[in-house]
C-alpha positions, 0 to 999 in steps of 0.5 A: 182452220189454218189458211197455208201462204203460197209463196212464188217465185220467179226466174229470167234467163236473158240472153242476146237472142231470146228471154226465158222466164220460170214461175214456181212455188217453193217445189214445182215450175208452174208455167214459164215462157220465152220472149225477144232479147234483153241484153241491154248491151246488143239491144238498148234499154228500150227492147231490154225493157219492152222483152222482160215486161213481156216474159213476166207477164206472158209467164204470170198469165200462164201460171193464172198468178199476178205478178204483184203475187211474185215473192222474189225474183232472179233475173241472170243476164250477160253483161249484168256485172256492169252496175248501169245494167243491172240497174236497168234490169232491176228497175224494168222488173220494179214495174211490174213486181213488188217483191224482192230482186236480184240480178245476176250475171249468166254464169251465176244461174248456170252454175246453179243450174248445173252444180247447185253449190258444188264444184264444177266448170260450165261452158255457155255458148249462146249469142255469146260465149264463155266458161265459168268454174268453181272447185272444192274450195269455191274458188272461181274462174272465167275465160272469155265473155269479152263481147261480141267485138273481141271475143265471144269464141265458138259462139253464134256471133262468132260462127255467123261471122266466121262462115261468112269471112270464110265463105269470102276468102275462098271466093278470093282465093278460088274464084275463076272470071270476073266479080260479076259471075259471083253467085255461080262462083260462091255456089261452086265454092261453098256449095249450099253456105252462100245461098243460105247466108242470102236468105237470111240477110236477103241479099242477092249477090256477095258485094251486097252480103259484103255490105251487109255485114259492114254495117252492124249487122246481127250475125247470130242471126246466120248461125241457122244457115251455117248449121243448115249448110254443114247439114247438107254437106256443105264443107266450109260450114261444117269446117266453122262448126269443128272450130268453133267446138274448138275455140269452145274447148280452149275456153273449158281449158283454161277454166280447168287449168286455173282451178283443177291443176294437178288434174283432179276429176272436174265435172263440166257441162253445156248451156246456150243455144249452139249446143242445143241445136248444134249436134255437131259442135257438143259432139265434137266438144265432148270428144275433145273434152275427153281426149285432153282431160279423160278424167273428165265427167260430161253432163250430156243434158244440156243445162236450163240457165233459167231453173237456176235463176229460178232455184236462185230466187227460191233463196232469200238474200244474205 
């Protein structure tokens, strides 16, 4: 009787916000998981390592595997161009897995998630933003992915720190009476945004959420609130989410000047959390889409990074 191998396989999406990971056989996903953040660049290489240890473990144990059983993995991250990253992620992933390891940038796992091999332009805006593209000829183009500190347009970061820029702004240009009469004076403005934006960083009036975001603060962690407010009507809320779906639009943009100029059909699709939980900004972002390339074909279904760094890692190396 002839004793028939399993290989495993195993694939990390790590994010500024959260890690997934992905354990399959050559055909099947056999159990995945989630756990805190991984992008060594927002987090240390302390929480990077103590996240990734996580999600392999939680995923093995669900998969009944052992990660000593992992043939090869592909782990996907922002930042992960940079060779200290990657030989960070590399490493954290060496003590717990003796099999082969590759790690990737983001849009490398998206792309193979939404596209396979095949020409396309993927926009990802998460903790962080970017788009990312290949045509028929393989060439490949990016726009933005500059970091939080100078980029990161239309993306949770960016949309924490855009509604509360604009949430102060109009209470300088609107607000009647002395600074002490803040709280009723932001409600007037902004209606639900100022006290959703309080609840989050736990700050009772706007000098301390002023304070709050001047030091280093995570804004991604307000993107919730921002979409709670716009939700309930709130106007300024609502008016960051229709810029952001903008800025998100102009990343695409470029991605389809550089690599599809005499306007051939490009295919495009969406990853990241502020797609998935924002209806407004990937409706918005698709109704732009058409209306500037109405060539265009829009995968609807937002794109799981994590099959492809699972498909990836099914792929010998070389």
């Amino acid at each position: 009787m002839v004793e028939i191998t399993v290989a495993y396989y195993l694939g990390i999406d790590g994010g500024g916000t959260k890690t997934t990971c992905a354990v399959g056989d050559e055909h099947s996903v056999l159990a995945s998981s989630t756990a805190g953040p991984s992008n060594i660049t927002r987090v240390g290489e302390k929480r990077a390592r103590e996240s990734i240890h996580q999600a392999i473990r939680s995923t093995c144990e669900a998969a009944k595997l052992s990660p000593s059983e992992i043939k090869r993995v592909c782990i996907g991250a922002a930042g992960a161009a940079r060779e200290e990253a990657a030989t960070a992620l590399r490493k954290f992933s060496e003590e717990l897995i003796h099999g082969e390891i590759e790690v990737v940038g983001d849009m490398a796992i998206s792309m193979e998630a939404a596209f396979g091999a095949g020409p396309g332009v993927i926009v990802i805006a998460g903790t962080g933003s970017i788009a990312y593209g290949r045509n028929i000829h393989g060439a490949t183009a990016r726009a933005g992915g500059w970091g939080f500190a100078i980029g990161d347009e239309g993306s949770a970061h960016w949309i924490g720190r855009k509604a509360l820029s604009q949430l102060l702004r109009a209470v300088d240009e609107r607000a009647k009476g002395s600074l002490s009469q803040n709280i009723a004076q932001a409600d007037f403005i902004s209606g639900s945004l100022f006290r959703e934006l309080m609840l989050v960083w736990k700050v009772d009036s706007l000098e301390e959420l002023a304070r709050r975001a001047n030091s280093d603060s995570d804004f991604s962690a307000l993107f919730p609130a921002v979409l709670a407010s716009a939700d309930s009507g709130d106007d300024l809320a609502r008016e960051v989410l229709e810029k952001a779906a903008t800025q998100l639009l102009r990343l695409a943009a470029i991605v389809i000047r550089r690599l599809f100029p005499e306007g051939d059909d490009v295919t495009l699709a969406m990853a990241g959390g502020v797609f998935r939980h924002s209806k407004t900004i990937r409706q918005l972002f698709c109704d732009q889409v058409l209306a500037a390339h109405p060539k265009a074909i829009l995968n609807q279904e937002i794109v799981e990074p994590v099959h492809g760094a699972l498909k990836m890692a099914r792929k010998p190396k070389g």
